[in-house]
TISE-657555 format. One line per field, with one value per residue: residue number from 1; y, z, x of N, C-alpha, C in turn. Coordinates in nm, 3 decimals. Atoms other than C-alpha are relative to their C-alpha. Example, Ala and Ser with C-alpha at 12.3 -4.5 7.8 and 13.67 -1.06 7.14 Angstrom:
resi: 1|2 $
nv: -0.119|-0.119 $
nw: 0.000|-0.006 $
nu: 0.089|-0.082 $
cav: -0.450|-0.106 $
caw: 0.780|0.714 $
cau: 1.230|1.367 $
cv: 0.120|0.109 $
cw: 0.000|0.073 $
cu: 0.090|-0.077 $
//
This chain:
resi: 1|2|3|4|5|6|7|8|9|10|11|12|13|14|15|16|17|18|19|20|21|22|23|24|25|26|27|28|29|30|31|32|33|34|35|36|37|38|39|40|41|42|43|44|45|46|47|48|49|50|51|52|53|54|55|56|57|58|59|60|61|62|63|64|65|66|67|68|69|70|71|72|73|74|75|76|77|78|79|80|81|82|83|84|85|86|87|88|89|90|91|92|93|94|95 $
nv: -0.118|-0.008|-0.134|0.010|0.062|-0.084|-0.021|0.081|0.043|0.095|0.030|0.023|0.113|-0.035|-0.065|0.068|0.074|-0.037|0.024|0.163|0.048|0.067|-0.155|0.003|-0.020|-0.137|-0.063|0.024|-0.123|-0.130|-0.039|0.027|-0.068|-0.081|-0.094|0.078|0.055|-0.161|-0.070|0.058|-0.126|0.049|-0.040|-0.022|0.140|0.132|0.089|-0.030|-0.142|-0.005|-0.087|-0.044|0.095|-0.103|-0.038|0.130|-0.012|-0.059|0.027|0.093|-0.071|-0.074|0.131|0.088|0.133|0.093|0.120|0.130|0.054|0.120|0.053|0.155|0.155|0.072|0.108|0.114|0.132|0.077|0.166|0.105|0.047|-0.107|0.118|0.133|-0.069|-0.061|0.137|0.091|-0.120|-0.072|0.146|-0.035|-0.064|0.075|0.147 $
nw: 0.040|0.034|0.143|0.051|0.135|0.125|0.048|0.060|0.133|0.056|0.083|0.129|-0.049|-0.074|0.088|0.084|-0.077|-0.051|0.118|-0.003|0.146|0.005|0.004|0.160|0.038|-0.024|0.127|0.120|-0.050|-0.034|0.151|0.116|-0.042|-0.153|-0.052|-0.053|-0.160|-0.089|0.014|-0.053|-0.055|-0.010|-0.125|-0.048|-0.055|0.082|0.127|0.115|-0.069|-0.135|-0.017|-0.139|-0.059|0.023|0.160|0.037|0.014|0.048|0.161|0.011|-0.051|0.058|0.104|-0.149|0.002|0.063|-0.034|0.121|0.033|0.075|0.064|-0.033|0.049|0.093|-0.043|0.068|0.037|-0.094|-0.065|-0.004|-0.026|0.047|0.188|0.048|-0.073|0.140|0.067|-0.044|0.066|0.110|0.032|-0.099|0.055|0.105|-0.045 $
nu: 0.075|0.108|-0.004|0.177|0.047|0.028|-0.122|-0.095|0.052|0.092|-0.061|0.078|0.056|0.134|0.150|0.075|0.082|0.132|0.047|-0.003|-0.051|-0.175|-0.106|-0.036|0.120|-0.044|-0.111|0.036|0.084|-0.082|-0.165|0.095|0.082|0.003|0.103|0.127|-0.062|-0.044|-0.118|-0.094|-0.092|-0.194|-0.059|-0.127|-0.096|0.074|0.027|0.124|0.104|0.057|0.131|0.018|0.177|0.131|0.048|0.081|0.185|0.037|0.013|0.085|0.141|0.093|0.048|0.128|-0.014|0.071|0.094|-0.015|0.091|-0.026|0.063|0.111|-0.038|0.066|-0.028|-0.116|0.021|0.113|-0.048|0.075|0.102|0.117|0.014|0.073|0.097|0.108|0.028|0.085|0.133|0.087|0.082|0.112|0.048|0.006|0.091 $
cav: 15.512|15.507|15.646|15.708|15.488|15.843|15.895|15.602|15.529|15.262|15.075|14.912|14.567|14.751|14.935|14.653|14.430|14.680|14.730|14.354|14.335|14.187|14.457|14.385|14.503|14.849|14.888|14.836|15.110|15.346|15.357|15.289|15.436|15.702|15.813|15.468|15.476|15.708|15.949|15.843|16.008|16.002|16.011|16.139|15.790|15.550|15.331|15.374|15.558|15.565|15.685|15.810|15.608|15.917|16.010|15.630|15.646|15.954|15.849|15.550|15.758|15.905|15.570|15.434|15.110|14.858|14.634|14.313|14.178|13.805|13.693|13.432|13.048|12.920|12.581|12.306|12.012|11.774|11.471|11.125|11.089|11.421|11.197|10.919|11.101|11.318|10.963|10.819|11.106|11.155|10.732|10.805|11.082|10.894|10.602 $
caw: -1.440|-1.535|-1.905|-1.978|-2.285|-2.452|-2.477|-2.603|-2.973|-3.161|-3.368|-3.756|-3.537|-3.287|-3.567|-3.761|-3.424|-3.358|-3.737|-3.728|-4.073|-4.159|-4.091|-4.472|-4.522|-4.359|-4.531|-4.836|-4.742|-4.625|-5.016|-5.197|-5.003|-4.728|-4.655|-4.571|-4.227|-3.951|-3.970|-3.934|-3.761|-3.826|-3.469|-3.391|-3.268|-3.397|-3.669|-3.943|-3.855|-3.536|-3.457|-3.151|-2.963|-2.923|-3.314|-3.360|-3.184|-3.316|-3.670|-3.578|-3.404|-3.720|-3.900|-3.751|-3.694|-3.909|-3.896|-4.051|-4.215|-4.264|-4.584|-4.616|-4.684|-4.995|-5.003|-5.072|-5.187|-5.110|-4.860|-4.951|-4.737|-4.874|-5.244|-5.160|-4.935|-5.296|-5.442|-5.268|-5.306|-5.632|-5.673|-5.422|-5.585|-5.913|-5.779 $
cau: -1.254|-1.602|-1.681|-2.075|-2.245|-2.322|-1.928|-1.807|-1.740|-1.924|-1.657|-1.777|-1.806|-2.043|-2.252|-2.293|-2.434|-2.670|-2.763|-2.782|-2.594|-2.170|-1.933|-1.826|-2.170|-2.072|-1.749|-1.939|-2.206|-1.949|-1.752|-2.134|-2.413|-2.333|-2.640|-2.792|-2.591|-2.528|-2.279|-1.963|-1.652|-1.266|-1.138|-0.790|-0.562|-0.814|-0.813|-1.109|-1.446|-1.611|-1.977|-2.109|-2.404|-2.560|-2.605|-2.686|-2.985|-3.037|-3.040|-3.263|-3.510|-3.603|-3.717|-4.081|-4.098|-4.290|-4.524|-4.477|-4.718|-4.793|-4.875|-5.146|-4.965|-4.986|-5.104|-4.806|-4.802|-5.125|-5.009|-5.078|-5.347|-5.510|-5.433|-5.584|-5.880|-6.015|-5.963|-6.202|-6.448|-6.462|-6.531|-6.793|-6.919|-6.909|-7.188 $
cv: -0.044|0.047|-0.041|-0.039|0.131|0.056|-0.106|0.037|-0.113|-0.061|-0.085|-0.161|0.029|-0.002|-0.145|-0.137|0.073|-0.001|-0.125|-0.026|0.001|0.075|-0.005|0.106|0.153|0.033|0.017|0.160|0.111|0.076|0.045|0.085|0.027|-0.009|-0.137|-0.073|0.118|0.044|-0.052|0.118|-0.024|0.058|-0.011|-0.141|-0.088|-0.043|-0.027|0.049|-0.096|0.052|-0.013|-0.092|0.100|0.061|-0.103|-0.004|0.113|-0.013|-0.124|0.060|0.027|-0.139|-0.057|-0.141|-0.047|-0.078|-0.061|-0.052|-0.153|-0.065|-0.093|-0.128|-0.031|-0.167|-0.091|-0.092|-0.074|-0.106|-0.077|0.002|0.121|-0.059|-0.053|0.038|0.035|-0.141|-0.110|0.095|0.016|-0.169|-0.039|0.062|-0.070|-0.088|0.086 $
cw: -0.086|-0.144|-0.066|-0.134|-0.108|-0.055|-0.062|-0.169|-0.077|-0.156|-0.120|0.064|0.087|-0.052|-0.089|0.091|-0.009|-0.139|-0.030|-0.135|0.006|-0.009|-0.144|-0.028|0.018|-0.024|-0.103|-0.012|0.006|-0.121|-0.091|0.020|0.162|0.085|0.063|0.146|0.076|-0.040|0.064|0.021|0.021|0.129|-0.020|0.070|0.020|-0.145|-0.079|0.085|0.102|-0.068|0.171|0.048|-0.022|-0.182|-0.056|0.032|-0.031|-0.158|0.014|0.073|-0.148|-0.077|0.098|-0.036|-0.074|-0.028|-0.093|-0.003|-0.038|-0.106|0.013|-0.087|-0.140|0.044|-0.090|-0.070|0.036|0.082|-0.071|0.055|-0.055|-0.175|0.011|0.063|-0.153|-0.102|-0.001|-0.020|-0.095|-0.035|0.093|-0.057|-0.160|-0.022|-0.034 $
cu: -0.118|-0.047|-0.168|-0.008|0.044|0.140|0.085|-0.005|-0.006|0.145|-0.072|-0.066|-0.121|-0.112|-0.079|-0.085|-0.100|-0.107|-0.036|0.009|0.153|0.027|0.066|-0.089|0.064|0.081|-0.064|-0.085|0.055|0.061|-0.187|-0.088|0.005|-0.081|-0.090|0.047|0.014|0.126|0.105|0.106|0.170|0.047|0.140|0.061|-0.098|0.062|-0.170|-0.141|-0.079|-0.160|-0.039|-0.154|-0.101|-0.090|-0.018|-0.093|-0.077|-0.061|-0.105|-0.133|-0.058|-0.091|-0.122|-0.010|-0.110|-0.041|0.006|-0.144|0.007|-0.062|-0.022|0.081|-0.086|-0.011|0.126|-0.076|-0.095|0.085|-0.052|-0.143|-0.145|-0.050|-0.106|-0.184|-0.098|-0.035|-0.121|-0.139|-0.086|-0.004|-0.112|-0.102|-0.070|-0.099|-0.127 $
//
């Protein structure tokens, strides 16, 4: 028997693949901060809360996606040869 995506339910190992954070993480969430997960749902002959696919991507619809930005590289460390390079420069310069 066949059973469509939008009926399944999304166990804390599911949510927390798709969330791409440690199902610890979502126990943790679930006791600390409710509200910063989808709704969750005590199903009848389960074991601990469920959520529905459908009100997962519901709840991620509302969030717009965001553009990363890349901040500009600091510079590191000089190399040697960038050492010895100003070295020679400024006894160049120096003449």
């Amino acid at each position: 028997m066949h059973i469509p995506p939008e009926m399944k339910w999304l166990t804390v190992k599911d949510l927390a693949e798709i969330l791409r954070l440690k199902p610890q993480t979502i126990y943790n969430r679930l006791c600390t901060q409710p509200d910063s997960l989808p709704p969750a749902t005590r199903v009848p002959g389960f074991r601990g809360p469920r959520w529905s696919v459908r009100m997962v991507r519901e709840w991620q619809a509302q969030f717009e996606p965001v553009e990363l930005l890349e901040a500009p590289r600091r510079p590191g460390r000089p190399t040697k040869a960038d050492m010895v390079a100003r070295r020679r420069l400024a006894v160049y310069l120096a003449k």
